[in-house]
N, C-alpha and C positions, 0 to 999 in steps of 0.2 A: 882375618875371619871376623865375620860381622857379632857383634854383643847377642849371649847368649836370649835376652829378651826381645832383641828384634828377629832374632831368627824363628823364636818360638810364634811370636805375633805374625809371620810372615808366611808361615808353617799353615798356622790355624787357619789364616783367613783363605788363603790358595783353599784349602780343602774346605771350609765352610762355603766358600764363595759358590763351588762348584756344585753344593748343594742349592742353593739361591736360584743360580740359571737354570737348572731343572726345573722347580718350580715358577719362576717367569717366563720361561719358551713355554710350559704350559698354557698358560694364560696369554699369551700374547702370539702362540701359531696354534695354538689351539687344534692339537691332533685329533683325528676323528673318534680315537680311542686314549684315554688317559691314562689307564690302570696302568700300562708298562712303564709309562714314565714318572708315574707316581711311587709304583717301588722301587723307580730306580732313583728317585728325590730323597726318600724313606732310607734307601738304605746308605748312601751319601753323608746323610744328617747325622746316622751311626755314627759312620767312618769318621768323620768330623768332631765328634764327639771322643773317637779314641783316637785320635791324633791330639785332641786338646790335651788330653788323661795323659797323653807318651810323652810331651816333649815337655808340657809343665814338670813332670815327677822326673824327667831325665837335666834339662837344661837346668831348672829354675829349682828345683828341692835339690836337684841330686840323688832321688829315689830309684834304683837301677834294678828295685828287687823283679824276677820272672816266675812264675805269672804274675800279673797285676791287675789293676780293674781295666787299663786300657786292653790287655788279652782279652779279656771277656767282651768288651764292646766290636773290637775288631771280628772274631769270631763270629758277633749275633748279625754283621751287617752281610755277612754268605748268604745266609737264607731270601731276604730280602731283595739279592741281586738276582740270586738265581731264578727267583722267581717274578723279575720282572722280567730277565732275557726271556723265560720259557712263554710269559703273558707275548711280549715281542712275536719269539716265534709263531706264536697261534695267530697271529694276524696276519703274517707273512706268509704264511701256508695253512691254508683253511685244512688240508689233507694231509695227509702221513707224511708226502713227501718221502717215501721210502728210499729212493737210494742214496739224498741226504744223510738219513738218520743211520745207515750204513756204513758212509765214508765218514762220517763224525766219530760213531762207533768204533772202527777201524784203528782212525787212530787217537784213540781215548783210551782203546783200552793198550795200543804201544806206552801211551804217556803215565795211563795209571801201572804198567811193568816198573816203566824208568823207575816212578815215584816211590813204588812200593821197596824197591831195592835198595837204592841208594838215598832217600828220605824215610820213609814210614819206619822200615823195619829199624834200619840205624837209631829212629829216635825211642823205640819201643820196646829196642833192648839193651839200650843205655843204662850207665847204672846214677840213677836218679831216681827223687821221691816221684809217687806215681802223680801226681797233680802237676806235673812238669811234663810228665809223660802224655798226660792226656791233653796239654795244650800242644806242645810241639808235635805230637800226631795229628793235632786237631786242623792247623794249618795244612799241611800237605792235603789232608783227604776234604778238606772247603776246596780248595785252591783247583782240587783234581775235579770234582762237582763244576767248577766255575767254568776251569778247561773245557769240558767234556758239553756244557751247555755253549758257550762260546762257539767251538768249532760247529757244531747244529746252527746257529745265526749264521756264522759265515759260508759255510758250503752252502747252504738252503736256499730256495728262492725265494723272489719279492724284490722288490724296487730301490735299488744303492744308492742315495743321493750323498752329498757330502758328508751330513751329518753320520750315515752308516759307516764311513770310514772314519770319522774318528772315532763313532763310539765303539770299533775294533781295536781302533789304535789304544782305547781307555782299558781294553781287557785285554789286550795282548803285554802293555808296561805293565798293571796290575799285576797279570800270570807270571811276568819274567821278575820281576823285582822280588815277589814272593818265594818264588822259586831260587831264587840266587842267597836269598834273609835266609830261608832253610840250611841250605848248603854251608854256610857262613854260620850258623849255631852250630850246627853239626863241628864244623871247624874251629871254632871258638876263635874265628876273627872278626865276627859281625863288631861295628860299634857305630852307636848313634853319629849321624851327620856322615855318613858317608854316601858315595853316588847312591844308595840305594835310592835316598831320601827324593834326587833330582827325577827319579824315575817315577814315584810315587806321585811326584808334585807336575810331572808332566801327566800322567795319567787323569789328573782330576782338572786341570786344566782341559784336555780330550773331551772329557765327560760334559762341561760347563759351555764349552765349543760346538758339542754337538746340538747339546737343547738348545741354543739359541740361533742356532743357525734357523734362518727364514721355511726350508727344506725340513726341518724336525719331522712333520707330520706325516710326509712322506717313507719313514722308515717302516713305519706299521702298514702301508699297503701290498697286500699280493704282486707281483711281477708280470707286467701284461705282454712278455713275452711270451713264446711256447719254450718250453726248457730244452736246452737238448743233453747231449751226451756228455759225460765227461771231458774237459780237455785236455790236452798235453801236461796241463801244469800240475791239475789234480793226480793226472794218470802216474805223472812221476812221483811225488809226494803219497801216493799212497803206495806205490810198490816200492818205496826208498824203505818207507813204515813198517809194510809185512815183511819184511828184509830183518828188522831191527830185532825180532824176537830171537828168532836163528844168530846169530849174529853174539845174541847176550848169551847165547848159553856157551856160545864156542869159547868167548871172551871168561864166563865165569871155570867154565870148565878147565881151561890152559891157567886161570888162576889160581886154580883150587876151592874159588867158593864153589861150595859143592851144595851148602845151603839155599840157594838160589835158586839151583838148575829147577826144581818142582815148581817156580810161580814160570819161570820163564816157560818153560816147556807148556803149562797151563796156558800161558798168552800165546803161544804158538797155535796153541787147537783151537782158543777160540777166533784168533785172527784166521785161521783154514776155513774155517764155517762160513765166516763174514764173506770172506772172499767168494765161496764158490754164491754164496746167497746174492752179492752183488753182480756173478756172472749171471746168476739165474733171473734177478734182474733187468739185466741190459737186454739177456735174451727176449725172454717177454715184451719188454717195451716196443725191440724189433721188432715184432710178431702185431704187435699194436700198430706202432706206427704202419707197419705195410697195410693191415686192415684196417685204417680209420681215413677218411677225406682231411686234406690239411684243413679245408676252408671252413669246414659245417662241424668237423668231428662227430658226423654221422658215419656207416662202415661204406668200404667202398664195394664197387657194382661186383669184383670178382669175388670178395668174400660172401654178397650174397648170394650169386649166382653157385658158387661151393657150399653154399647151406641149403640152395632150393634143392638140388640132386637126393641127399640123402631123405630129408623133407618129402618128397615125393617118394621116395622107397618105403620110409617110416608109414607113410598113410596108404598104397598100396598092399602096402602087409597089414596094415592093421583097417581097412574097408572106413578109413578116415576119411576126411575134407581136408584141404587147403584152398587159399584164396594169393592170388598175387595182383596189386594192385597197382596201377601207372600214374603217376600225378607228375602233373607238368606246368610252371610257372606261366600265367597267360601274356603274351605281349610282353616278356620280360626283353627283349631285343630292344621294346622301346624306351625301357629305363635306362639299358645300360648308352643307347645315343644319347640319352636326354641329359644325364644325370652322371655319367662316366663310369667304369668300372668297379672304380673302388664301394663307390653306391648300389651296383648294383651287388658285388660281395655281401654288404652289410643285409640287404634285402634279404639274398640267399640263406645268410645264418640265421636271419630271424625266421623264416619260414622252415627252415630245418628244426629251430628251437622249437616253434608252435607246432611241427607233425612228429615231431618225438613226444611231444606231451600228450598228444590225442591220441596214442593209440596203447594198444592193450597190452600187461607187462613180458609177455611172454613173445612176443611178435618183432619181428625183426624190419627195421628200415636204413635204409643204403640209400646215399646219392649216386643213381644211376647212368647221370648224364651230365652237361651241364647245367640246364636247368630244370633237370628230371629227376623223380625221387622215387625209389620201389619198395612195396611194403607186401610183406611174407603174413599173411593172414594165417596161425597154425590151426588147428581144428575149426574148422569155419562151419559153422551152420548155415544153409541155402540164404537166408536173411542179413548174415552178420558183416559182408563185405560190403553191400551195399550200405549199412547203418553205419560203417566203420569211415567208409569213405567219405557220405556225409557229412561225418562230424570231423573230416580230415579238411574238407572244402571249410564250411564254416568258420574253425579254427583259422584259419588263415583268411579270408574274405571278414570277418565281423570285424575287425578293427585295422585302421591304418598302420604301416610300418614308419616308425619317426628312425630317420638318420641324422636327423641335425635338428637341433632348438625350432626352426622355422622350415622344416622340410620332410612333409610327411607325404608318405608314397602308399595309397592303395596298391593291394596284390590281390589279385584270386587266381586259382588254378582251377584244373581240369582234371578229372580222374576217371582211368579205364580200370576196370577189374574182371578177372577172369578164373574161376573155379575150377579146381580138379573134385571131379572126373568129367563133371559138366560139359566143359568146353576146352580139353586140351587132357592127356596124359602124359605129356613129356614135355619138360622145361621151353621147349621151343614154343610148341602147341598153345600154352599157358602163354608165355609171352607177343606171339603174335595176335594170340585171342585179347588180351589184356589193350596190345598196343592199337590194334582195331577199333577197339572201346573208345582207347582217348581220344582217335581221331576221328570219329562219330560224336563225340563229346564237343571237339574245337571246334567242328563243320554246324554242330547244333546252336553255335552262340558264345562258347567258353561258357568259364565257372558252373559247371555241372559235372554229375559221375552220372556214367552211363557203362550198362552192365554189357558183358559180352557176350551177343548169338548164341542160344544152343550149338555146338558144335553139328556141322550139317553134312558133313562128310560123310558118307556110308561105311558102315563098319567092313572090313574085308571077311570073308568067309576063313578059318582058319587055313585050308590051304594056302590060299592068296596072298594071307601074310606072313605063311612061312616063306613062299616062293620070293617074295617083296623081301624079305630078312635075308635072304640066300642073295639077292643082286647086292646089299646094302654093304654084304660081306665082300663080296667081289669088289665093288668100289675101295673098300676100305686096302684090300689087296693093292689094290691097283695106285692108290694115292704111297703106300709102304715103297713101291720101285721108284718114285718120282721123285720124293723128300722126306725129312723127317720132319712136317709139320704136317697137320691137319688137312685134305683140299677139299672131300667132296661133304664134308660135315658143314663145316664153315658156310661153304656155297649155298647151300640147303638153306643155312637160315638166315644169311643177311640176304638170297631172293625172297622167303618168309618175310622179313623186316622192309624190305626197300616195297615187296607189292603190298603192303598193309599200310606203309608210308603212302600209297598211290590209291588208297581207299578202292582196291580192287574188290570185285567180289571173293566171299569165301573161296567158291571151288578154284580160283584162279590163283588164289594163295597158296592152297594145298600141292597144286599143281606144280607150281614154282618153288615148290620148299621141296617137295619129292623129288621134282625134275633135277636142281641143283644137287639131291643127295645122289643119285644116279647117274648125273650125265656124263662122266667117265669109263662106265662099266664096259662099254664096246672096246676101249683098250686092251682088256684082254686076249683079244685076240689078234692085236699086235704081238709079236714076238719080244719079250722085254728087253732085250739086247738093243734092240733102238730106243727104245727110250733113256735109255743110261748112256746113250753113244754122244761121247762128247764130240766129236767130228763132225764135219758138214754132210748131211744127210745126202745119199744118191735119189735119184730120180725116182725109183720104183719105192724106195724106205719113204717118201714124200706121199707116193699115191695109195702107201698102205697108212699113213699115220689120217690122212684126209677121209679115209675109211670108217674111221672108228667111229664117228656120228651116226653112220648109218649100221652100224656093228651095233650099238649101242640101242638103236631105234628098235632091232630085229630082238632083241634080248628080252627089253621089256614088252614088246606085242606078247611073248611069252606067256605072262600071267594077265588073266584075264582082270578087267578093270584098268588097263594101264595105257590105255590108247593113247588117249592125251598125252599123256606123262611122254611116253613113246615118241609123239610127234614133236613133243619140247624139248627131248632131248636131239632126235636129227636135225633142227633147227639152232641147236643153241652156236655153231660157228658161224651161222649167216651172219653176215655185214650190213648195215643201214642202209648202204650206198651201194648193195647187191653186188660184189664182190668177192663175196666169201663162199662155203660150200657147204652142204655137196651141190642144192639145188639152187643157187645164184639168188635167193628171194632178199626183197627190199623192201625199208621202211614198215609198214601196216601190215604188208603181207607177213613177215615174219611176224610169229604167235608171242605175243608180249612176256609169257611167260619166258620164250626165247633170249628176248633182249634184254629182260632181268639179267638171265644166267649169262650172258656173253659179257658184261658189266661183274659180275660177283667172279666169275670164274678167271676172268683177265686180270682183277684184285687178287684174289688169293695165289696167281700161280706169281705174279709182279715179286713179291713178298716172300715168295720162299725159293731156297738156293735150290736148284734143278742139275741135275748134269751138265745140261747146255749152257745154262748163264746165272751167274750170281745174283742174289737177291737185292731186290732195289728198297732203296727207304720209302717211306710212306709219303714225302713230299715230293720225290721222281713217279712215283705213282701216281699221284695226285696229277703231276703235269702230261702223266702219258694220259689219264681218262678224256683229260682235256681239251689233249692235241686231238683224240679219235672221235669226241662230237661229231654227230652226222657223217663221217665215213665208216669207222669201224661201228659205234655206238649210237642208239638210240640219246639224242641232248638230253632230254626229259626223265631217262633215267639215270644219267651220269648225273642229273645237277639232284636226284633226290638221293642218289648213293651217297655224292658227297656231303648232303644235307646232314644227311643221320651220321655220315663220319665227325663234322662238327660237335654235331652232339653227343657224342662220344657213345653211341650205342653199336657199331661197330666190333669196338674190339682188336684185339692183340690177337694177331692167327696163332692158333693152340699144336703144342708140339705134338706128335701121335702120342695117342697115347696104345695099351696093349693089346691084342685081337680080344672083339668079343664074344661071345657066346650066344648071348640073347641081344633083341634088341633094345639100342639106346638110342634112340634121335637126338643130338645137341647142337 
């Protein structure tokens, strides 16, 4: 065994030394923030200071008396640490970081049970004078503070470079040595120079390892990951933990500490709480993540399109305004050739960051598309979409987007806007009117907002549009025996969508958006037995299903105003390449709104599982529109279907939803 003066010299310097490198990694990796590692140098210099005070009065006097002034130095150097880890933390998570401070919680408050049990109370109700009392409690409940700040570093996020691992490896020897010295007074086996000592003198070696590691500075920055979920290893370690409380009481109970059972049972309830608060948690985040774009962490297009619905009820009822507005990146297709994708991403986020900033706190914006953004104007005054947009364009055109030191990318967009009651009363209305706008915007030049048409449709006489509600029911029937998604709603509005893409006139929009909500209705008077007949159709079930167009044509001549509409429906099976029926017509002769719907209507039926044949994925889709160019489909409107499928306005075909009442156009 080495002389008790070089052990003591060798003691001291290990732990003074390890205050030293803290302050040199300071000054020589120079972290962007100093304070953590200044109290962590601060409180080091303590510890060094009561290791000098322990092993002199132990080794070299022979001074064995407990407490001592070294207790008292040991002790002050807690506060110090603790609140350099907590400085730490606040770097590494600008925010709550809640379901950290959870899973820390969790099992902080398992470790302060243990402690409380088999440390605290043992040293609290020993019989000893109380100034012994108060230090040997005084350890455990530092120690338990240290714990309980430690695990918050370690579960939390921020960026792990080496130095983060040892300086866990510095509080984890720390925790355990102190934890073992406890147990060992308690025992009255503790005696200086035993392993405790090597644990102690690895830990500040840890400490002295981390500050100078080149990486130091890196411990204090945020984590430029996205966080995810717990994993396996956490998931087990924390339900090993909630396990521990139950477990102590059964363990105190079959012992007879009966004194116990009230802390244990206590950590039971609140380890219950934690628990359900961390499911409640995870829940939520769920609910987040399905509602936010990974790329921009703007919301995505279906949670807004589920917030315009009621939005529109909400101002309906109350003789409100809304505004929805279309902004579209201009020539962004040319970035992303130019510049490659990952550039064009960064582009994206900064123009998402610049259109969250510009607009009003109560109003909602979603990335719509791929390089399209939709913004929910609430109570709009006749003025206020247009100044809104405005200053949406501006925002994004007045300065370059820098992706790299020497690589700055102008952006300007284009923006459509469309007002309820104005120019549309239903979510479609509103967005075809809106998407009109921006493609009168792009046609005018780019980087401009241009407002949407008074709405030019003639209003129906109330008869006309109860009778028009009565076929819209019928369809909806009718689509119920076919599948259990959506057909004749869907249809409706991506020929809305694809003739607005085609810079049609209004009424030829309207036409096409009614036409596709309708052009099924003549089914009805198929006998539904065929249509569910999975079998090979006979001859005559063939010349009554070829029927339904003109079934369909007779329905709506019905209500007056519906002619068109009427003729766009008996047209909508004709073929390009005159082939189809009832009446063989081809190419131009067939009414455009027709070869909208023979394009929309062939998508949505491709896509849902039918009696006859299972549903095809959207890339077998994609090749069937393809194959049928110029025989079954007009080219021209298959390459702008697929256009806007690209661009992700489209859409996921929507499962039925329950019969309605009134009407809802979606």
């Amino acid at each position: 065994m080495a002389p008790p003066f070089l052990r003591v010299t060798l003691y001291c310097l290990v732990s003074a030394s390890a205050a030293v490198a803290v302050f040199y990694g300071c000054t020589r990796n120079r972290p962007r923030v100093w304070l953590p590692w200044v109290l962590l140098g601060l409180s080091q210099v303590v510890y060094a200071a009561a290791d000098t005070s322990f092993y002199v009065s132990h080794y070299i006097l022979g001074n064995t008396a407990y407490p001592a002034l070294a207790d008292v130095l040991y002790l002050s150097h807690y506060p110090l640490l603790v609140g350099g880890l907590i400085s730490l933390i606040r770097l590494r998570t600008p925010g709550w970081d809640l379901p950290s401070v959870l899973d820390a919680a969790l099992l902080a408050v398992v470790g302060g049970m243990l402690s409380w049990l088999y440390l605290i109370a043992p040293q609290a109700q020993a019989e000893s004078p109380m100034l012994i009392k108060i230090v040997s409690v005084g350890y455990p409940m530092m120690d338990l503070a240290m714990f309980a700040v430690a695990l918050r570093l370690v579960l939390g996020q921020g960026s792990r470079p080496v130095p983060f691992f040892l300086l866990s490896a510095n509080l984890a020897l720390f925790v355990g040595a102190d934890t073992i010295y406890v147990v060992q007074q308690l025992n009255g086996t503790y005696s200086a120079g035993n392993f405790l000592d090597l644990m102690w003198l690895a830990g500040n070696l840890a400490l002295g390892a981390a500050a100078l590691h080149p990486t130091m500075g890196r411990v204090g920055e945020p984590s430029r990951e996205i966080p995810s979920g717990p994993g396996p290893v956490r998931i087990a370690a924390l339900c090993v933990a909630a396990l521990v409380a139950p477990a102590t009481v059964m363990i105190l109970y079959v012992r007879g500490s009966y004194d116990g059972i009230p802390v244990a049972a206590l950590a039971c309830g609140i380890l219950f709480v934690l628990t359900i608060a961390r499911l409640a948690g995870l829940v939520s985040r769920q609910r987040l993540i399905a509602i936010t774009d990974v790329l921009t962490g703007l919301r995505t297009r279906r949670y807004f399109e589920a917030q315009l619905l009621p939005e529109l009820a909400r101002a309906k009822r109350t003789n409100g305004s809304l505004a929805v507005l279309i902004a579209d990146v201009d020539h962004f297709k040319s970035v992303n050739d130019r510049y490659g994708h990952p550039v064009g991403d960064e582009v994206l986020i900064e123009i998402a960051k610049r259109l969250r900033g510009a607009i009003r706190g109560g109003d909602e914006i979603a990335r719509y598309g791929g390089e399209e953004f939709a913004i929910l104007i609430r109570d709009a005054t006749p003025d206020e979409p247009a100044v809104i947009a405005e200053r949406l364009r501006q925002q994004v055109a007045d300065r370059p987007i820098v992706v790299s030191g020497d690589t700055w990318i102008g952006a300007t967009i284009s923006v459509g806007t469309a007002s309820y009651p104005v120019h549309g009363t239903t979510p479609v209305e509103l967005f075809v009117a809106a998407d009109r706008a921006l493609y009168s915007a792009k046609a005018q030049g780019r980087d401009r907002v241009v407002l949407a048409e008074a709405n030019e449709t003639p209003e129906q006489e109330p008869v006309h549009q109860s009778l028009t509600v009565d076929l819209e029911n019928v369809a909806d029937e009718v689509d119920g025996w076919l599948s259990t998604h959506e057909h004749s709603k869907a249809v409706g509005y991506w020929a809305g969508l694809v003739a607005t893409a085609m810079d049609l006139p209004a009424d030829v929009i309207h036409r096409a958006e009614l036409g596709g909500r309708l052009h099924d209705i003549g089914k009805v008077l198929v006998p539904p037995e065929i249509w569910s007949k999975r079998e090979r159709l006979s001859e005559m079930e063939w010349t009554l299903v070829r029927q339904h167009p003109e079934f369909g044509w007779r329905l709506a001549k019905t209500v007056a105003g519906l002619d068109d509409v009427a003729e766009v429906i008996r047209q909508h099976h004709e073929r390009f390449d005159g082939t189809g029926y009832p009446a063989g017509l081809a190419g131009a002769h067939i009414r455009v709104e027709a070869r909208i719907l023979a394009v929309c209507d062939s998508w949505a039926a491709m896509l849902a599982d039918r009696p006859y044949q299972a549903a095809l994925t959207e890339d077998q889709a994609v090749r069937e529109l393809l194959s049928g160019r110029g025989t079954q489909f007009d080219p021209d409107v298959v390459a702008q279907f697929l256009e806007l499928r690209l661009r992700g306005r489209l859409g996921p075909l929507p499962l039925l939803g329950p019969p309605r009442k009134s009407r809802t156009r979606s």
